[in-house]
C-alpha positions in Angstrom: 23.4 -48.0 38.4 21.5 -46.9 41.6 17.5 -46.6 41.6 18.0 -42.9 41.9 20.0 -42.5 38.8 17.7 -44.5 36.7 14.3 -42.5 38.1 16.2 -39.2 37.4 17.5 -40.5 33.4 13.6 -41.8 33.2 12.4 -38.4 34.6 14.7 -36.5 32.1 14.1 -38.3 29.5 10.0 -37.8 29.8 10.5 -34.5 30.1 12.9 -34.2 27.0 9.9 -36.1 25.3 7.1 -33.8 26.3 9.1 -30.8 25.7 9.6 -31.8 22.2 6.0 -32.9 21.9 4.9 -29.3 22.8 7.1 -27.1 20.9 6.2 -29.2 17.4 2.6 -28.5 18.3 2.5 -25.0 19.6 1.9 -22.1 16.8 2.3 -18.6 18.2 -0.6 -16.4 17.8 -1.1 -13.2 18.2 -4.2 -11.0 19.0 -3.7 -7.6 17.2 -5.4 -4.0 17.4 -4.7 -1.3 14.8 -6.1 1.6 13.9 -6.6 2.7 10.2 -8.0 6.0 8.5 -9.0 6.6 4.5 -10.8 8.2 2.3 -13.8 5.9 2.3 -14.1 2.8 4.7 -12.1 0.1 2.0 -9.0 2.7 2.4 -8.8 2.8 6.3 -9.5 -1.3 6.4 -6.6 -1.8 4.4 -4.6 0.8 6.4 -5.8 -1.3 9.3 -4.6 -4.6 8.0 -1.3 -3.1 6.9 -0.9 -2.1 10.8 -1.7 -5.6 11.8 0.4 -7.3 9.5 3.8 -5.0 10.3 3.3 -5.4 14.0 3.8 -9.2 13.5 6.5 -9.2 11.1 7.6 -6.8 8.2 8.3 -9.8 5.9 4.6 -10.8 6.1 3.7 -7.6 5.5 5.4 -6.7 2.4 4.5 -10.2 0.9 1.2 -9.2 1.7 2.0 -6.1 -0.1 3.2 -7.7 -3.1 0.9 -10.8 -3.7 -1.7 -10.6 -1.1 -0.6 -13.7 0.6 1.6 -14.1 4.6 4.1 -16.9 3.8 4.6 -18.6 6.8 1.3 -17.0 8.7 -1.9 -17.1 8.9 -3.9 -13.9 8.6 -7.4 -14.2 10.8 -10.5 -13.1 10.0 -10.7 -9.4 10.5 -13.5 -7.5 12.5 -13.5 -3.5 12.0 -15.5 -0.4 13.8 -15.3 2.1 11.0 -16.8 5.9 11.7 -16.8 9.1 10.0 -14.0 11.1 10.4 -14.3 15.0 11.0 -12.7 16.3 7.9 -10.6 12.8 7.4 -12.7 10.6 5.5 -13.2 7.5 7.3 -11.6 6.5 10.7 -11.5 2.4 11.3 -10.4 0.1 14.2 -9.5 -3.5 13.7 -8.1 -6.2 15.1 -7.1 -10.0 14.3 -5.4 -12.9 14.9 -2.3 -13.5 13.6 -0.5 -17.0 13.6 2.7 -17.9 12.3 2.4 -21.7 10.8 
């Protein structure tokens, strides 16, 4: 086997390695924005987390639905900028991060 063949299976190998490496490690995360609107401020927050969680995956979001848990994700801490609608109750903006474990 030439020197060249054995750098390149070495090379290709290591690289197999580190590929591997990274994809076991990596979690995709999302950072999301919705907006939400209610009759009071608790209303529009959860219309704001129900935005969040559908924009990820509808799966999360209807076990979110059903137990209040996201198999398979992890739902970040929420921040929200709620304001007074005109007529509408209350109008909130939200966003999070979203990670699928």
């Amino acid at each position: 086997m030439s020197q060249l063949t054995r750098i390149t299976i070495a090379a290709l190998a290591a690289a197999a390695l580190a590929a591997g490496t990274m994809t076991a490690e990596a979690k995709q995360c999302w950072r999301k924005t919705a907006e939400g609107t209610g009759g009071d401020a608790a209303s529009a927050k959860f219309q704001v987390d129900e935005a969040l969680l559908q924009s990820v995956d509808w799966g999360a979001w209807a076990a979110w639905m059903a137990s209040g848990t996201t198999p398979g994700y992890s739902f970040g801490k929420r921040s929200y900028n709620c304001k007074s609608g005109s007529g509408l109750g209350v109008t909130c903006r939200g966003s999070s991060t979203i990670c699928k474990i």
